[in-house]
C-alpha angles and dihedrals in degrees: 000000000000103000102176103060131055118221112223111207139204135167099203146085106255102231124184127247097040149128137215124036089338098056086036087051096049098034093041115023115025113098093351094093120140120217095265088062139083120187113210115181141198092012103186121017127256099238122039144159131266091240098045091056088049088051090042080064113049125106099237095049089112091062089041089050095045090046088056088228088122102106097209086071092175086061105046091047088055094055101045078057087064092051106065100050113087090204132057133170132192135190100204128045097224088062093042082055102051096059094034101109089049094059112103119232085238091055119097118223124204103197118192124192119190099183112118073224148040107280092236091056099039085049090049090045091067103047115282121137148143111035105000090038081061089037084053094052091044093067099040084055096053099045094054090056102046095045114094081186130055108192118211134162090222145014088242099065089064094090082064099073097020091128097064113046118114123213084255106053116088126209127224127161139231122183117226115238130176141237103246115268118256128223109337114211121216107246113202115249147138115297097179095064128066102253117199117179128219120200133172139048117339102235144120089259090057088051092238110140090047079055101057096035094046082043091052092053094052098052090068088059097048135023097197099081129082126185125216126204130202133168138074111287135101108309130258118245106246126264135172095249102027112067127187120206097176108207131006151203097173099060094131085058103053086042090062091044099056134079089226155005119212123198111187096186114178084204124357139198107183119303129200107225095054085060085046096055087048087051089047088049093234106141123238144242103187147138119256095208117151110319088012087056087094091068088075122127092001110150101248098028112105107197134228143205124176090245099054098037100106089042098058095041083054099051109093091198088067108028104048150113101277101043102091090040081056099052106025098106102045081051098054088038083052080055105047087048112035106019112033128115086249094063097041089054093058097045093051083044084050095045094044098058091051098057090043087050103047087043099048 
């Protein structure tokens, strides 16, 4: 068994333009691997056959897989991959869960969640219910259990999953940090009003109908501000000074456009556009709630409670022209520093040998 790597898994194609575990997966982890880690990807097929889920259960699946009888041979082979690493590590709990009956008791698992809630609840939060809701729950439950690691970018994010750590599960961070942006386009806009830019889901977790309704209010206060939407969700009825662009694959590019990004989480991990908009060097309104917490008193970062968000997005002295001009090189230095893919390869390098170390 190969006891001084740890195999990252994922079960699905990396596409480009995402959140969650897959953008986390292309801007953090593609090739940005230290030594101590191995990237296997697309584990078990999207489509397969009944009987080859039966024969991917049965107990004695590891001799029919050393013996080469298995007739799907690419995935065998993957999975006696698996097998001979004694760490894994996954970033989503659904492929933790499909391979879950073929990892081993001495295997050590490093499980990390990027949801700003427990999966149960987010899934819940957008409308499941009844048997997948419980089927939800079933595999949260289990891959609780079964991790020895829970993988966060802060201590603050624990709150977050609070709820479902076991007494034998032990916690260690790792700060999420970015491959550089390429080439960045110029997008036509108005230069003569304020444009902040919006992107993401459009729930009460992302803070966005507080947005709409708070941005709403200030416009009738000042005429010199725009709002700019992007992201999938129902779309937004059309106003002068609130514009919605639906979904996107140019987000770097309006980013960069843009005086500012604003992020109202009612309760934030870590996400990645805030760090993309850091990279960019467009400065920041957003709430430092939980994960996000370690975005206070960064120069370039404007903070946000619910309670004071109307009265920031109306103060000129703070939400103007010349602020991002201001600010743009200490953000792109907080970058270089705190949130690149160099540093981030250093920090899971450092993490994994740790694990390895402690468990060897």
């Amino acid at each position: 068994m190969i006891d001084d790597k740890i195999l990252m898994v994922c079960d699905y194609p990396l596409l480009k333009n995402e959140g969650g575990p897959k953008g986390y997966f292309n801007k953090c982890i593609v090739n940005n691997l230290p030594h101590n880690v191995h990237l296997l990807n697309e584990v078990i097929p999207k489509k397969i056959s009944i009987q080859k889920k039966v024969l991917l259960r049965l107990d004695k699946l590891y001799i029919i897989l050393k013996r080469k009888k298995y007739s799907n041979k690419n995935l065998a082979n993957k999975f006696i991959k698996i097998e001979k690493y004694k760490f894994l590590y996954f970033h989503d709990m659904y492929s933790f869960y499909d391979v879950i009956h073929l990892i081993k008791k001495d295997q050590v698992v490093l499980f990390q969640s990027h949801a700003p809630e427990i999966p149960s609840l987010e899934v819940y939060n957008i409308g499941v219910r009844g048997k997948k809701l419980e089927f939800v729950k079933l595999v949260e439950k289990r891959a609780f259990e079964r991790a020895n690691y829970l993988i966060l970018p802060n201590k603050q994010c624990l709150t977050i999953y609070s709820s479902l750590l076991s007494k034998n599960i032990r916690v260690k961070y790792l700060r999420t940090g970015i491959k550089p942006i390429g080439k960045l386009q110029e997008i036509y806009i108005d230069e003569n009003k304020i444009n902040l830019f919006y992107i993401g889901r459009r729930n009460e977790v992302k803070g966005f109908p507080l947005l709409l309704k708070t941005f709403k209010k200030v416009l009738k206060e000042r005429d010199d501000i725009r709002l700019y939407i992007a992201g999938n969700g129902e779309k937004i009825d059309y106003e002068d000074n609130i514009i919605d662009l639906g979904a996107t694959n140019i987000a770097h590019d309006w980013i960069n456009n843009m005086d500012y990004v604003i992020s109202p989480n009612k309760t934030s991990y870590f996400d990645l556009n805030i760090i993309e908009s850091i990279a960019i060097g467009t400065p920041l309104i957003m709430t430092t709630t939980e994960g996000h917490s370690f975005f206070k008193n960064k120069i370039g970062i404007i903070p946000i409670t619910y309670n004071n968000f109307y009265e920031v997005l109306i103060d000129k002295s703070l939400i103007n022209k010349n602020y991002k001009k201001e600010v743009k090189k200490k953000l792109l230095k907080f970058y270089k520093n705190e949130l690149s893919s160099e540093v981030f390869k250093k920090q899971l390098r450092n993490l994994c040998d740790e694990i390895i170390s402690i468990n060897n």
